[in-house]
N, C-alpha and C positions, 0 to 999 in steps of 0.2 A: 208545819203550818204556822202562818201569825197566827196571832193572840188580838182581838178588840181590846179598845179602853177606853172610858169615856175621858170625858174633860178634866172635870177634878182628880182625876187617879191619876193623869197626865201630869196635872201641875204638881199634884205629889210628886211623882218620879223623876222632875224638873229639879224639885227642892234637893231630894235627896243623891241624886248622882249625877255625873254628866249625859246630858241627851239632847241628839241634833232632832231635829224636826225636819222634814222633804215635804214641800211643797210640789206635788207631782201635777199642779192644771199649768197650761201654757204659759208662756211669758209675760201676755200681757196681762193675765185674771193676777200673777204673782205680785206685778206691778199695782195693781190696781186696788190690793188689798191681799193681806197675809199676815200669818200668824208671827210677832217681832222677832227675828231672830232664825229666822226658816232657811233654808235653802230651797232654788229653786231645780231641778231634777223633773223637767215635761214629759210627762207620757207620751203625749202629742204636742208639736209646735202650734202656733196661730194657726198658721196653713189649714194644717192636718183638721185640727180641729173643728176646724169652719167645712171642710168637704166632708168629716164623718156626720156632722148636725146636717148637711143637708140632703146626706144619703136616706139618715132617719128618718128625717121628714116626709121626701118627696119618694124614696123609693119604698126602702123596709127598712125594718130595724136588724132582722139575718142581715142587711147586703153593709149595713153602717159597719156590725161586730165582724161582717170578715174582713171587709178594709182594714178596720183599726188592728187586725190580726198579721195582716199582711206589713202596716204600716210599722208596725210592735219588733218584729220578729227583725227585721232591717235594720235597725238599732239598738237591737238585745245586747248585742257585746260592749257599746260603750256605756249602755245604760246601767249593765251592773258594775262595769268598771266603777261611775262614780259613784257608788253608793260603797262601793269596797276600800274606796280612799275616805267614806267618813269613817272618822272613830267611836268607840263607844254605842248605848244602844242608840235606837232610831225609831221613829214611828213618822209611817207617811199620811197625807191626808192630802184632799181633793174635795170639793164644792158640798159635797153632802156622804162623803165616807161612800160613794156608791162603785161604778163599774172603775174609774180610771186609780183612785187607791187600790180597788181587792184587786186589778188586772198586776200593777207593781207588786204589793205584799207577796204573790201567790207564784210568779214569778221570780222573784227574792229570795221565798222560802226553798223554791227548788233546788236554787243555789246556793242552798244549807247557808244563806246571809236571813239569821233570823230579825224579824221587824215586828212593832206594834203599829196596829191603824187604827186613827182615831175614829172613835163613834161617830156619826155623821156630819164628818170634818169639818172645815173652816166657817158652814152655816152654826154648826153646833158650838164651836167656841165664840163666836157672836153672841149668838145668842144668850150662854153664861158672862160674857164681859158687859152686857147690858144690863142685866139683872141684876149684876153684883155694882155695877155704878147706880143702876137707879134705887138702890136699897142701900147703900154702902152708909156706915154710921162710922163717923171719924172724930177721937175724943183729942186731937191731938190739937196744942194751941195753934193758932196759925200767926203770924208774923208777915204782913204784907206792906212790899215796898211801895213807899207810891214816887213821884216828883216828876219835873217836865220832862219832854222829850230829849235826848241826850244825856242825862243826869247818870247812864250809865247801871241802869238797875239791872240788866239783865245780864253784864259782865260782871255785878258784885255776884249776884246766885250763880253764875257759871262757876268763880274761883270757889268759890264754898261748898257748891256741888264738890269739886274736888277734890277739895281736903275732907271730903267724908260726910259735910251736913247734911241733914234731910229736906231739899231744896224738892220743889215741884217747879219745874222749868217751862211754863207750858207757852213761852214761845218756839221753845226748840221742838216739842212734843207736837205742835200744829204748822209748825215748818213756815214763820210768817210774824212778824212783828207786831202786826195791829195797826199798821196805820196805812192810807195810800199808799205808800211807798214803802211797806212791810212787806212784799215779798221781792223786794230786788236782791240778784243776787241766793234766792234760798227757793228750794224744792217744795211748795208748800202741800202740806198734809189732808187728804181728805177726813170726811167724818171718821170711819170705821178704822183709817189708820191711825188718826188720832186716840179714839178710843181704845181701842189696843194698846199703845204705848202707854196711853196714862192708867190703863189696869195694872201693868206690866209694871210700871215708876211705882204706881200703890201699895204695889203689893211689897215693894223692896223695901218703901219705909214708913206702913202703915204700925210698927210698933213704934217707933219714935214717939216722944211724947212733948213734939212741937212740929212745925213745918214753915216751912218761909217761900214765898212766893210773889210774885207782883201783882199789882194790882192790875188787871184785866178785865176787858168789857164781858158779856155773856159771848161776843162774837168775836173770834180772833182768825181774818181770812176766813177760810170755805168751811171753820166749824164751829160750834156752837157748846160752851163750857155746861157740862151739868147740876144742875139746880145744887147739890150739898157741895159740891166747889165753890159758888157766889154764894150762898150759904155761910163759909164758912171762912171767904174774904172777908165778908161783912163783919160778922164776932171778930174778928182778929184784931191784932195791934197794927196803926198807921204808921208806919217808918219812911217820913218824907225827907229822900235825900236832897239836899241845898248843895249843886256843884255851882262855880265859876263858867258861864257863859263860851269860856274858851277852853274852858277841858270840855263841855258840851258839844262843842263844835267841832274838836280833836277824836269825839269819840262816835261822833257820826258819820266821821270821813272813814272812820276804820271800822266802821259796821258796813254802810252801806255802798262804799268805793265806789263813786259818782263817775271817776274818769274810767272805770272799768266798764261801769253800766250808765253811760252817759243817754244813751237813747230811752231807758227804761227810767231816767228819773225824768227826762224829759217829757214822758209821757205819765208819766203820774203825777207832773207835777202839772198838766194842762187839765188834768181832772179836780183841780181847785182852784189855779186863778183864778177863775172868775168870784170868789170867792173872800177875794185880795184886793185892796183901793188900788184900782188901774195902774198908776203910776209907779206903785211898788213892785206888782207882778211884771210890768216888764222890765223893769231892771232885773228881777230876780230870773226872766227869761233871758235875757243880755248876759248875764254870769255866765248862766248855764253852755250858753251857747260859746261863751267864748274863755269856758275852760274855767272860768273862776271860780269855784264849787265853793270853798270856804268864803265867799261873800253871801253867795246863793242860800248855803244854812244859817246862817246869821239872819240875814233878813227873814225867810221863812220863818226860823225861832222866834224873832222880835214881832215884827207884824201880823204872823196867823197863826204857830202851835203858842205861842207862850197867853196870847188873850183868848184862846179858847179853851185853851188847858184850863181844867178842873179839877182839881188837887182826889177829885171821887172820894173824899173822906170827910165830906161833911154829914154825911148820916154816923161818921164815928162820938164816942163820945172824948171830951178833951182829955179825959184818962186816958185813951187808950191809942192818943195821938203822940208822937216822938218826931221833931225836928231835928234834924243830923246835920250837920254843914260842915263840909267837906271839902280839899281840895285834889281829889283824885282818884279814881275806881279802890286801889290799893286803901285808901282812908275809909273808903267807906266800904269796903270786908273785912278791916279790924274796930270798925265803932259798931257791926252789926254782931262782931263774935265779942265785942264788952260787951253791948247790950243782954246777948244772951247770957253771960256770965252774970250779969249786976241782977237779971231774973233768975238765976236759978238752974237754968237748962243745962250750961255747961260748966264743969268746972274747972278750974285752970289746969291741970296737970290730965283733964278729963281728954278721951277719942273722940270726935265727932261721933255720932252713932248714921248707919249710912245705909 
């Protein structure tokens, strides 16, 4: 037979050995939200699933469980096939730990493939990633970048993310840049996948005893940052990076590839003309239109993001502000790994801790 577990015993057995996670509700609920790192393995497809809810409904609930019997039994052979190509243990989970995980466990166990199912599934791990963000006490300094558009901050935390620091990335975490034209080009994140991730980022380097991040609105795209995250922007250190105008503009063609996605900046960018003295925005629509992107960011930098840019660190105090001026993404991931050295955090011959 399986075995139940709840959440926290979960993230135990997560910690301590290799464990896949099965995601067993249909494609689109997998899509829609799931546990990071899941696999998706349906009990029932879209299809399926919409004619057994409306059997329930309008017939019986006997005439739903013999469809889904009948439906089941049809793809038994490939279904345990893939669960015999994962390795290591496993535990499946479904919308609330109810009939469509105990239907796979119980199923599984027959085929001496033993599994754990999680306590009232993917509701049930929710429900702990909420609680533990809206309570979450974090002693660790913070370090946030701030500077204009293009200045490149979120490719300094990418490369330091990679050499090990303990970076909170949370443009990539919410799949979205923060501005109009923040989600060209990227997948963006709803709430609940958001939150998931960044429990999931918390947890990998909530020992750290620092963290670096950018500076960000409470709203980034479709989600909404949690009060002890802008909480603990605010405490942090100001690191305003100063690039050159033209590495700005080099590094905005290589984030947001305008000739790739020429229609979507086109239309993100009709969502602020009017916003722009006339005569600018149509030049800057004239660019666009006719392939010259690197004019088109320039003038947007000069004329709209650089005079409404806000450095967002005037409630810091001057202590705890740091001017960095720089000529290139690369400059400004070794003046933020002195900075951490000249404080203390790292020491020269030290690992990033990660």
């Amino acid at each position: 037979m399986f075995q139940d577990i709840g959440v926290e015993e979960l993230l135990e057995l997560k910690r301590s050995k290799k464990f896949s996670l099965i995601d067993v509700r249909s494609p689109s609920e997998f899509r829609e939200s799931t546990i990071p790192g899941s696999y998706n393995i349906p009990v029932f497809n879209d299809e399926e699933r919409a004619e057994i809810g409306t059997l329930y409904k309008q017939v019986s609930v006997d005439a739903a469980k013999e469809r889904g019997l009948e439906l089941m039994s049809a793809k038994l052979p490939d279904f345990v096939k893939q669960f015999k190509e994962i390795e290591g243990n496993k535990a499946v989970f479904c919308w609330r730990g109810g009939m469509r995980s105990r239907t796979a466990a119980t199923v599984l166990a027959l085929m001496d493939i033993h599994v754990y199912r999680i306590q009232g599934g993917i509701k049930s791990y929710r429900k702990f990633v909420l609680d533990t963000l809206d309570h979450f006490e974090w002693d660790a300094k913070a370090f946030v970048l701030h500077g204009f558009t293009g200045t490149g901050k979120t490719a300094v935390l990418e490369q330091l993310q990679s050499e090990g620091y303990p970076v909170l990335d949370l443009e990539n975490l919410s799949g979205h840049r923060g501005s109009i034209f923040g989600h060209i080009g990227l997948a963006s994140h709803n709430q609940k996948t958001f939150d998931s991730l960044l429990f999931e980022r918390i947890k990998e380097i909530s020992d750290a005893p620092y963290v670096l991040l950018e500076a960000e609105s409470k709203r980034i795209g479709k989600v909404i940052l949690p009060d002890f995250l802008m909480k603990k922007k605010e405490e942090g250190v100001a690191i305003v990076l100063d690039v050159p105008i033209e590495e700005r503009i080099s590094q905005i063609m290589k984030d947001y590839r305008p000739a790739e996605f020429k229609s979507e900046c086109i239309q993100a960018f009709n969502r602020i003309k009017n916003r722009i003295h006339t005569p600018i925005a149509a030049e800057i629509s004239k660019c666009l239109d006719e392939d010259r992107f690197p004019e088109a960011v320039e003038m947007l930098l000069t004329h709209y993001y650089d005079p409404k840019y806000d450095h967002s660190s005037s409630h810091y105090n001057e202590d705890n502000q740091i001017a960095i001026h720089v000529e290139s993404i690369e400059e400004g991931v070794q003046a933020v790994k002195d900075l951490l050295r000249e404080r203390g955090y790292v020491e020269e011959s030290a690992k990033p801790q990660s």
